[in-house]
N, C-alpha and C positions, 0 to 999 in steps of 0.2 A: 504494500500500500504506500500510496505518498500522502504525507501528511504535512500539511502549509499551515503555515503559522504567521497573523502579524505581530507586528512588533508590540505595539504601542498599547496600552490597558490590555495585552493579550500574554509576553512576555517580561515586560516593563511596564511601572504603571506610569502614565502619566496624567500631570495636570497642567490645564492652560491659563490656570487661575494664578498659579506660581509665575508665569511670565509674565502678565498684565501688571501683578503685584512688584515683580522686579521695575518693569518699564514706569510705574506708577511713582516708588520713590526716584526714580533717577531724573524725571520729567517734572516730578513734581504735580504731576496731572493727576488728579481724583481717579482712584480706581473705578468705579461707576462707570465716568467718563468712557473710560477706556474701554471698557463692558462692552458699552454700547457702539463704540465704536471698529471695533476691529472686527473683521469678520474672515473666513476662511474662502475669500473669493479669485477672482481672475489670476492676479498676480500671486497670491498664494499655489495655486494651481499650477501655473507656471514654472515657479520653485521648484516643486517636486517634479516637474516632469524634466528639469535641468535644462530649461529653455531660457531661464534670468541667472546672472549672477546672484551670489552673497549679498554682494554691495547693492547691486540695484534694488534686491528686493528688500534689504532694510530701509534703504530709501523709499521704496515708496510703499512700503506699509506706515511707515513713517508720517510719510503724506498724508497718508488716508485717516491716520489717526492721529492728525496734528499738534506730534510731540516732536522735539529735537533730540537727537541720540545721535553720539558718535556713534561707528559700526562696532566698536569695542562693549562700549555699554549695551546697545541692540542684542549682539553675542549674546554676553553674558545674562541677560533675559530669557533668552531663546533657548540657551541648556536649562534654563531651571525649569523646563517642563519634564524633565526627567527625574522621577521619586526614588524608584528603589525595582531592584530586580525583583521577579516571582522565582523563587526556587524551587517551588512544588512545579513547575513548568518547566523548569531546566530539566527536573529531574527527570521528568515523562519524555523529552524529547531525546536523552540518552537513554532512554530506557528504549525508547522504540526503533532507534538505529542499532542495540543491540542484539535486538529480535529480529535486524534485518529489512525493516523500510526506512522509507526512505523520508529523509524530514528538510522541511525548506523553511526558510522564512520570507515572506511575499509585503513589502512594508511601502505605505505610501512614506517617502522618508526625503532629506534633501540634504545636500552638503554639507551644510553648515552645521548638521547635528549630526553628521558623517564624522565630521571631525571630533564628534564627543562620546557616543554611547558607545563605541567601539572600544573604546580606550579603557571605560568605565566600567561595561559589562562585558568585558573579555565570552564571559561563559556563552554572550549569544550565536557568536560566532563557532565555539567550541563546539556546541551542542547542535547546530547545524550541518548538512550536508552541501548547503549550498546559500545564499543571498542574495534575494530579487530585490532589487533597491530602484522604484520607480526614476529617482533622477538618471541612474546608469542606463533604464530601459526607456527613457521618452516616453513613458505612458504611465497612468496612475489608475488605480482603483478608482470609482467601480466600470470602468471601461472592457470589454468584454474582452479586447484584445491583451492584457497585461496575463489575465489567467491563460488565454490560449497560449500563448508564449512557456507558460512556467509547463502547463504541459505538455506541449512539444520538445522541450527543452529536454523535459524530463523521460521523454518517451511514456508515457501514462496516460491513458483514456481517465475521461472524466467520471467512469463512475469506480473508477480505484483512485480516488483521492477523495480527501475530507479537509476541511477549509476551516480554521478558527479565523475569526475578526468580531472586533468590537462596534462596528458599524453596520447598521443596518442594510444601509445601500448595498454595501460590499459584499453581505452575506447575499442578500437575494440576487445579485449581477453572478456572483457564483451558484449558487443553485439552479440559476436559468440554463448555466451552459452544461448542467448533468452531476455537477460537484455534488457532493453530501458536502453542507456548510452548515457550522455552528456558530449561531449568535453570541459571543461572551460578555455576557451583562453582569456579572462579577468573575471576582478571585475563585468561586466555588464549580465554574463550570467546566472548564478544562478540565481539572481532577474527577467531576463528577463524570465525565463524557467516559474517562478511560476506567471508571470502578463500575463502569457496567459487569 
């Protein structure tokens, strides 16, 4: 079986609350403000599909949420959405390469936090057979073509794979194309899926 894993509240937890709260003291901008301002849109998009720079896209997220940030300060906002590894996760994913399938991770993700969770969560990498990192592939979640790729790539028909992601979209754009996908709407699903 191949078994795709995302990154993000699936292997790692994260929060986007932690990074407004950074850009908030550094800006000096009411966190609220910044709530209501930023959103996960065009240029976001683009990030992860490795279509903008670093720099450009702190500029004009920037823009969009009119606060001034050197790209240093930007950075350092931008990793604190990263909390804490899931180890009961790591664990299943070495468990299941040594029963012999095959384990991926499939992450909308972008350079800028290329340069951090790697370094920070060694074990993701470790635990993995392979990483689909949308900015490397020009495509993102939940685009039907990023999952055809990981299965072609992989030599695997869609119905010997099984999909975790914490987003909805992405579960059902996977289930559409044959995947068995699971919703991970807590820490308790992934372990619960394999104590079947």
């Amino acid at each position: 079986m191949l078994y795709i894993f995302d990154l993000g509240n699936v292997i790692v937890d994260i929060d986007f609350k932690r990074v407004l709260g950074v850009w908030s003291n550094l800006s000096g901008t009411p966190l609220a403000t910044l709530s209501e301002r930023f959103s996960m849109g065009e240029v976001f998009q683009q990030h992860e599909r490795g279509e903008v720079s670093d720099e450009d896209f702190a500029a004009k997220l920037c823009e969009e949420m009119g606060i001034a940030l050197s790209f240093e300060q930007f950075a350092t906002g931008w990793q604190a959405v990263f909390v804490a590894l899931r180890p009961e996760v790591i664990e299943i994913m070495n468990r299941l390469r040594s029963q012999g399938h095959r384990v991926v991770v499939l992450s909308n993700t972008n350079r800028l936090h290329c340069n951090y969770w790697p370094q920070h969560y060694p074990q993701v990498a470790e635990a993995a057979d392979h990483l689909y990192l949308s900015q490397d592939l020009g495509m993102r979640k939940p685009d039907a073509n990023i999952y055809q790729h990981v299965l072609k790539a992989e030599n695997t028909p869609a119905d010997q794979a099984v999909f975790f992601d914490d987003v909805a979209a992405n579960v059902e754009a996977a289930a559409a194309l044959g995947i068995k996908a699971v919703h991970v709407v807590d820490r308790q699903v992934v372990p619960a899926y394999f104590a079947q």
